[in-house]
C-alpha positions in Angstrom: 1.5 -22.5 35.9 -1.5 -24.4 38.0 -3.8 -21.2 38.3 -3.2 -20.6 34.3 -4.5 -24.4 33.7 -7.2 -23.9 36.1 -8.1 -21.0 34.6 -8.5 -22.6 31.4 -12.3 -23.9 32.5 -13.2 -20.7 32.7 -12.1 -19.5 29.6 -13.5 -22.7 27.3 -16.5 -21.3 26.5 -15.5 -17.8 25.3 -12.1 -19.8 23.4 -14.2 -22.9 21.8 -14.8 -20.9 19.1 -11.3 -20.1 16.3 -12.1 -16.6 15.4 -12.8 -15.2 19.0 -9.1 -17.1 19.7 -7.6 -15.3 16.6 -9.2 -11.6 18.2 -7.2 -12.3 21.3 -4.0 -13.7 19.6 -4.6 -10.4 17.7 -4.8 -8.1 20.5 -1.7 -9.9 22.4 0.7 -9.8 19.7 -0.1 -6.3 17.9 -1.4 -4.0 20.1 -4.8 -2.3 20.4 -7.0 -2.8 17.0 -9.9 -1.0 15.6 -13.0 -3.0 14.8 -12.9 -2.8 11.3 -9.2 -4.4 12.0 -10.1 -6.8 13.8 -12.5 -8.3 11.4 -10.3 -8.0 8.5 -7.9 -9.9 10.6 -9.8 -13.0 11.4 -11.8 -12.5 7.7 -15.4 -12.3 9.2 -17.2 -10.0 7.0 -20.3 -10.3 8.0 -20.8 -7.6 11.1 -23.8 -9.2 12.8 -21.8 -12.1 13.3 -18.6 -10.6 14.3 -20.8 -8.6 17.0 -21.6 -11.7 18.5 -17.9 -13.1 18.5 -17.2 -9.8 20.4 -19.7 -10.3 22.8 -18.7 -13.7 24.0 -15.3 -11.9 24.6 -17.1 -9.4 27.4 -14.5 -9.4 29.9 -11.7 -10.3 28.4 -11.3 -7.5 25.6 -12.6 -3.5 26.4 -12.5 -0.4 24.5 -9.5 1.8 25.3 -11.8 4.9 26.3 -9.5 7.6 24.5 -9.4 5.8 21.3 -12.1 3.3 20.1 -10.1 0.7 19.6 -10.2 -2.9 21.6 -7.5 -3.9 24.0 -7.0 -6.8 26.5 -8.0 -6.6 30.0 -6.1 -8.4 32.7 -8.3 -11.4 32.0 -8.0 -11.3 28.4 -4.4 -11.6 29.1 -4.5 -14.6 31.3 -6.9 -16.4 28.4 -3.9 -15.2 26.3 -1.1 -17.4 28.4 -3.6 -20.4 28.8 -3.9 -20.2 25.0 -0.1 -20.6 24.6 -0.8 -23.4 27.0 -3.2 -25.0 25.5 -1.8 -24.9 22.0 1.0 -27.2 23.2 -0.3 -29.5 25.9 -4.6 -29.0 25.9 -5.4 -29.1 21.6 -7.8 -31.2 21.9 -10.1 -29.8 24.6 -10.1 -26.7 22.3 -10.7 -27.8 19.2 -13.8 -30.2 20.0 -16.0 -27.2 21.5 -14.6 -25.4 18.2 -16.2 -28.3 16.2 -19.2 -28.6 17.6 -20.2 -25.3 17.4 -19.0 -25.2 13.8 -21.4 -28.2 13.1 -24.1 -26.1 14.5 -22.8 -22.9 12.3 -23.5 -25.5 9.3 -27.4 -26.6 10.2 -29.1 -26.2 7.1 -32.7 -25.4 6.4 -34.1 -26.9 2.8 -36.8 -24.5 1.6 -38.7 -24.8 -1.8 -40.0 -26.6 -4.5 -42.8 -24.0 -4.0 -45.1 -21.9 -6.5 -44.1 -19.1 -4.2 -42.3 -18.5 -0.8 -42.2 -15.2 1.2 -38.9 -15.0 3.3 -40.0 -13.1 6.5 -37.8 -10.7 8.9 -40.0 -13.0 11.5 -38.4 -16.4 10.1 -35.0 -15.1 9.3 -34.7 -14.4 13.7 -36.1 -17.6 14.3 -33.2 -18.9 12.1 -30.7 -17.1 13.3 -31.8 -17.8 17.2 -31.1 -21.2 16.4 -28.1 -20.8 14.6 -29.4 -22.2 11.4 -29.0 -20.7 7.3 -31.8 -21.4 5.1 -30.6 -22.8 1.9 -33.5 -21.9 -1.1 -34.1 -23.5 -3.9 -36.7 -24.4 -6.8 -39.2 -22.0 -6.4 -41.3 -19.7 -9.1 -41.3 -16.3 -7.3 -39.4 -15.7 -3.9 -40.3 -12.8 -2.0 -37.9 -11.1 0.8 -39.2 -8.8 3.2 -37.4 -5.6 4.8 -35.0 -6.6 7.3 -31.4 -5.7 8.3 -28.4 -6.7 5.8 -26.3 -8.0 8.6 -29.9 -10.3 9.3 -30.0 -11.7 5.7 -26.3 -12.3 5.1 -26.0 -14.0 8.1 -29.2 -16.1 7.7 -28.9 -16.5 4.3 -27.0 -19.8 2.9 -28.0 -19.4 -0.9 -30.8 -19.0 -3.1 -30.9 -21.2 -6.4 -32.9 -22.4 -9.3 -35.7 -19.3 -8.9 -37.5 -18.0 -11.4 -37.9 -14.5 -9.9 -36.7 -12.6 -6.3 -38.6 -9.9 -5.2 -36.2 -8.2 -2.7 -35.7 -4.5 -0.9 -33.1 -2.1 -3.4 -30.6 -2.2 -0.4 -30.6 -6.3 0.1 -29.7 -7.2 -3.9 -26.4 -7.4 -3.6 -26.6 -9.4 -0.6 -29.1 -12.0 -3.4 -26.7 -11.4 -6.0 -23.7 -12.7 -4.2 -25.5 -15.8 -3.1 -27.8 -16.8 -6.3 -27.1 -19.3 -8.8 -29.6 -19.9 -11.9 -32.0 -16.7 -11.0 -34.1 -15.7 -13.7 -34.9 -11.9 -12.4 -34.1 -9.7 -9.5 -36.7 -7.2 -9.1 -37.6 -4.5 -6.5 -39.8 -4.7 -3.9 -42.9 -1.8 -3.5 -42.7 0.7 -1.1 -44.7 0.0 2.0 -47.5 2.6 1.1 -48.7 -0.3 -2.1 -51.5 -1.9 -1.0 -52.1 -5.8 -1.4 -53.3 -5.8 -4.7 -51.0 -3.7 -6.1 -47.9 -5.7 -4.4 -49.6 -9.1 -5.8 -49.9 -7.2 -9.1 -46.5 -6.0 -9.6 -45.0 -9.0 -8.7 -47.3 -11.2 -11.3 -45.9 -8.6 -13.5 -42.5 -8.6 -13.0 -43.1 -12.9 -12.6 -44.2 -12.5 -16.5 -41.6 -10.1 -17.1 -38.6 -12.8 -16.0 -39.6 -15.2 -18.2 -40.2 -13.5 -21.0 -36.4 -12.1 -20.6 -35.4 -15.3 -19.7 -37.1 -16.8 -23.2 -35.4 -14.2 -25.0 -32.4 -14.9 -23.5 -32.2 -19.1 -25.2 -34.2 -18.1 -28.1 -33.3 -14.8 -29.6 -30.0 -14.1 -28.2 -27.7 -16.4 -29.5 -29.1 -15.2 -33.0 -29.5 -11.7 -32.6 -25.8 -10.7 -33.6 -27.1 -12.3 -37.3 -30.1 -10.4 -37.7 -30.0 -6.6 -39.2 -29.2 -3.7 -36.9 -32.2 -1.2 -35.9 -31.3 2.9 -35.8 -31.9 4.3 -32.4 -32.4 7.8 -31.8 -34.0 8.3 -28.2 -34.7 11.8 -26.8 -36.2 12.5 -23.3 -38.5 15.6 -23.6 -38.4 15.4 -19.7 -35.1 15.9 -17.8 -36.0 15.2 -14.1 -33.7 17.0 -11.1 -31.0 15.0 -9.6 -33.0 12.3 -10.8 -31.7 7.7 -9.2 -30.6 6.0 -12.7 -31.1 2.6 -13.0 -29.0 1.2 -16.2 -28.9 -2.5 -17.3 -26.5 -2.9 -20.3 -26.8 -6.5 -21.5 -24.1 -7.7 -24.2 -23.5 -3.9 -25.6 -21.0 -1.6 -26.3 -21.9 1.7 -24.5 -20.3 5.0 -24.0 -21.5 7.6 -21.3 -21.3 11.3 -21.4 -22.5 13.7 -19.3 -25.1 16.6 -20.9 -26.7 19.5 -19.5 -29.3 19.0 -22.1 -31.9 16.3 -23.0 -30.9 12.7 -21.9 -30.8 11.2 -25.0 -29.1 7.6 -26.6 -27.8 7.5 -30.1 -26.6 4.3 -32.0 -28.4 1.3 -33.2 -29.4 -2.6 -31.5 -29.5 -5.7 -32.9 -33.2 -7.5 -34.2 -34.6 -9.2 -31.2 -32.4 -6.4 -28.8 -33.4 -3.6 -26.7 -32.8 0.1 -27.1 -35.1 1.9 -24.3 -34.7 4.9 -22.1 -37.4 6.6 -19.7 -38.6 8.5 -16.5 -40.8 6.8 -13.6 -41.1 8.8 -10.3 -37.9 10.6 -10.8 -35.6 7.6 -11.9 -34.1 7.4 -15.3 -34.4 3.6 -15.9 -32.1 2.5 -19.5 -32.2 -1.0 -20.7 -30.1 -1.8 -23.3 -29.5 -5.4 -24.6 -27.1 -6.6 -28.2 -26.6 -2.3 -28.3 -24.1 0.1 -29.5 -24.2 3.9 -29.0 -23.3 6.9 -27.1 -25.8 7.4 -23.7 -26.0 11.2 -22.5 -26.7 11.4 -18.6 -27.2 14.5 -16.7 -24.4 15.8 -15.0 -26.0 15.7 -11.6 -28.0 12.8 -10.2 -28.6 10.8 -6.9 -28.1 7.5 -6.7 -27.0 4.7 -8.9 -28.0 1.1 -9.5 -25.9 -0.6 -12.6 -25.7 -4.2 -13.9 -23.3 -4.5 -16.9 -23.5 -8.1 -17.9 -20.9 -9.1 -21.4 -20.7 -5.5 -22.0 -17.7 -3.1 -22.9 -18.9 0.6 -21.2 -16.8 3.5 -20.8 -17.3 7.1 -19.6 -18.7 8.9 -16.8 -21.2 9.4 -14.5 -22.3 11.3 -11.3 -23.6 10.5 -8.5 -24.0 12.1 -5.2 -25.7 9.5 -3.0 -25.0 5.3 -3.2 -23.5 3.2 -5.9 -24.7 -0.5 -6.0 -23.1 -2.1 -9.5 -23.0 -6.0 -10.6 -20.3 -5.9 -13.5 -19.8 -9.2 -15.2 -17.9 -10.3 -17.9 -16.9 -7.2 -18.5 -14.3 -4.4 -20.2 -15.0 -1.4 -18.3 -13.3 2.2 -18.2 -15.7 3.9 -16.1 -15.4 7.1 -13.9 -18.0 7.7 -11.1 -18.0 11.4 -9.9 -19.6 13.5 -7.1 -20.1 10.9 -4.4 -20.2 11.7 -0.4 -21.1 10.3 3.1 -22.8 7.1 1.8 -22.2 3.5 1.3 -21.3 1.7 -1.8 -21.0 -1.3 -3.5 -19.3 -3.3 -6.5 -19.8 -6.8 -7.5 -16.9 -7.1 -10.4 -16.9 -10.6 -11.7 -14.4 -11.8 -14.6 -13.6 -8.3 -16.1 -10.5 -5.9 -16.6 -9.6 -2.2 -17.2 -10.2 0.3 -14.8 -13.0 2.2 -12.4 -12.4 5.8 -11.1 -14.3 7.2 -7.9 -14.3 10.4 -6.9 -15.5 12.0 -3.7 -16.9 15.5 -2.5 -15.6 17.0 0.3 -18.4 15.8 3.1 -18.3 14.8 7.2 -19.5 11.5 8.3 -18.9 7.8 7.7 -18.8 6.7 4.0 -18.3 3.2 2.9 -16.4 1.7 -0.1 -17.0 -1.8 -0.8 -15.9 -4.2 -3.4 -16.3 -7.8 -4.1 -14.0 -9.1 -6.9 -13.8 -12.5 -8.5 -11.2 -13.8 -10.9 -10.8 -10.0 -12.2 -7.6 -7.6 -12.8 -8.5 -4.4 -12.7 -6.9 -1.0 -10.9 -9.8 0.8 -9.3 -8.7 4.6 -8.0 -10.5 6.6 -5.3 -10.0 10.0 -4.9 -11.3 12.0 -2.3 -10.2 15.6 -0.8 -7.1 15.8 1.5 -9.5 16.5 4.9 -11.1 12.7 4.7 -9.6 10.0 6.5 -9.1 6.7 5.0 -8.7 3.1 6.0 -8.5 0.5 3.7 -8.0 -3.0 3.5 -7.6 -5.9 1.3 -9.1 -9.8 2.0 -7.2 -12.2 0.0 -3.9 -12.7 -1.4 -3.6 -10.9 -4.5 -4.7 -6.8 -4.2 -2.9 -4.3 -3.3 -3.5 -0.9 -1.2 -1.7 2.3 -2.6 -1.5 5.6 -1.0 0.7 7.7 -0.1 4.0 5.7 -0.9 2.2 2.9 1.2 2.3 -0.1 -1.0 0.5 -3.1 1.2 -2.8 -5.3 2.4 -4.2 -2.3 4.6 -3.2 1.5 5.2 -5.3 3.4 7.9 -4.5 7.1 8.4 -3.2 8.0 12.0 -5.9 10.5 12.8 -8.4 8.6 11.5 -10.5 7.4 15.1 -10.5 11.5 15.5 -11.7 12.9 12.3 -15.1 14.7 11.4 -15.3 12.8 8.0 -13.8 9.3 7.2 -13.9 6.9 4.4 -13.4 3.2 5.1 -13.1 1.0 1.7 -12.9 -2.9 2.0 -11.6 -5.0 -0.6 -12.9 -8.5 -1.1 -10.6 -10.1 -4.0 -9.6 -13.8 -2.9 -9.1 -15.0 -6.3 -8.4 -11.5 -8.1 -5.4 -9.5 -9.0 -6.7 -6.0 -7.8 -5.3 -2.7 -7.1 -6.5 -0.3 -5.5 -4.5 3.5 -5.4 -6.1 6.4 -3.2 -5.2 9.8 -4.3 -5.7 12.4 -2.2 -6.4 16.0 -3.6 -7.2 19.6 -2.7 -10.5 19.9 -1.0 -13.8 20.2 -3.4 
């Protein structure tokens, strides 16, 4: 009992902190657990900062060499016992490390009430060295450069009351999930623009935002009232396995898959938006206060959707990543074709149902949903060969598969296999479920 307490100095620093005690509570009481486990477990999502909770834990936790998965080494065991210890006679030498360093977590850095601010991969290390989040607010145009998603999320406090973001394709729905009163999300140019044209495009798309935004408190709120246009769109072009980029605004929309011309038939409101094209391989449809049936080839890349007040059913295929903000929504969507890439849904206040479907393919994929104040069954199905893990953060989704009714499911020989599919559910105040149906290889 004396060399446990005096081993509890040595162990303060890598215990001060509540989730690094929860991975070695974890680890004690259930046995060896995976990574992805382990941050489901102590509901870190964020894996730049759960990388860092798992380094403070060198020497107490290890890989088990035949499987991947973390374990407790005889150290880790003896932080274990002083924990017990601790939790009954030593509370409050443990918790007011804990605090601290969660008042440090909680430094916040004001930026704004600027024409225009550029949010550098330079400034968002210099934050996170310090172990501070920048909290952004009243500014015309922000601009965020490349930088890793782990970097941004965990830098990242929120972004509010700006006009427009110019931000990287693959860091939007890390912007999406923390803005509030954002005019317009645009994407930033490749690295071979020069100056001029960057500075161009962005003016543009600056112009762009608020004339939407105009239409938005003017037009909008009439255009229901005013008479309905005829739209008969037909692309002449049909580009190969072309990205689509679809923003359906307060429509009705039905998708359907043609190996002829891409074409949308139906009708918009006065003051809406009825528009289909082709821009360096990417179908790009805007359709605002529309109703109609949208033809989309039956093989394309990727996908980039934002339904917003909408009712959209149908299909479409993809064979590379999904990124889709649905809000406000009825959906009854089907997305087909997809394989060893990562994915990911921001549902927001909607119901019916979304169908996946995955191609037999070896790798890592990833599944990822955020969903807020939603009930909605989502089904993934994906040949017999993959293995899956899945897991649900929150109280009110579901996993299916199998028979398995529960919070997470995780195929034995999943550590092993040549192709694996690992889908995380993020639904704290949602009723979700989510059913995995495996079928006969594709």
């Amino acid at each position: 009992m004396d060399k446990e307490l005096n081993d509890i100095e040595k162990y303060l620093k890598a215990l001060a902190h509540k989730v690094r005690r929860d991975i070695i509570r974890a680890l004690a009481e259930r046995g060896n657990l995976s990574y992805t486990e382990l941050m489901r477990i102590t509901g870190v999502m964020d894996s730049g900062t759960f990388a860092f909770h798992i380094k403070m834990l060198q020497g107490l936790i290890e890989k088990d060499p035949a499987t991947g998965d973390y374990r407790l080494t005889e150290e880790g065991w003896r932080a274990y016992q002083a924990l017990k210890i601790m939790a009954s006679r030593e509370k409050i030498e443990i918790e007011k490390p804990m605090e601290k360093e969660q008042a440090k977590e909680k430094t916040i850095v004001k930026l704004g009430e600027l024409p225009q601010l550029r949010f550098t991969y330079k400034l968002a290390e210099k934050l996170r060295r310090e172990g501070k989040k920048a909290l952004i607010r009243d500014v015309a145009t922000l601009i965020i450069d490349d930088m890793p998603e782990n970097l941004l999320d965990s830098v990242l406090e929120g972004i509010y009351d700006v006009d427009t973001v110019i931000v990287p394709s693959y860091l939007q729905h890390i912007v999406v999930l923390k803005s509030k009163d954002i005019g317009y999300i645009g994407e930033s140019e490749p690295i071979g623009h020069t100056l001029s044209e960057s500075i161009a495009n962005i003016v543009k798309t600056a112009i762009t935002s608020a004339m939407k935004g105009l239409a938005k408190t003017t037009i909008k709120p009439f255009s229901f009232m005013g008479k309905k246009i005829p739209a008969d769109i037909v692309l002449d072009e049909k580009p190969e396995r072309p990205d689509i980029d679809l923003v359906i605004d307060t429509s009705s929309i039905r998708i359907e898959e043609t190996e002829d011309k891409i074409s949308f038939k139906g009708e918009y409101a006065e003051g809406g938006i009825a528009s289909l094209k082709v821009s360096d391989n990417k179908l790009i449809g805007v359709f605002d206060t529309a109703n109609g049936i949208l033809k989309l080839p039956g093989e394309n890349n990727s996908i980039d959707l934002r339904i917003d007040t909408s009712s959209v059913n149908g299909v479409i295929h993809a064979t590379n990543n999904v990124k889709a903000i649905i809000d406000t929504s009825k959906i009854d969507l089907e997305i087909i074709g997809l394989m060893d890439t990562s994915s990911f849904f921001n549902i927001d206040t909607s119901n019916g149902s979304l169908k996946i479907h995955y191609r037999k393919f070896t790798g890592d994929a990833r599944l990822e949903f955020n969903v807020d104040t939603s009930s909605i069954t989502i089904e993934v199905y994906i040949p017999k060969d993959i293995a899956v893990e899945a897991s649900i953060i929150g109280d009110y989704g579901t996993i299916e598969v199998n028979g398995f009714k529960g919070k997470s499911y995780r195929d034995p020989d999943y550590s092993s296999a040549i192709a694996r599919l690992s889908i995380t559910v993020s639904a704290e105040t949602s009723k979700v479920r989510v059913i995995i149906r495996k079928e006969r290889n594709k």
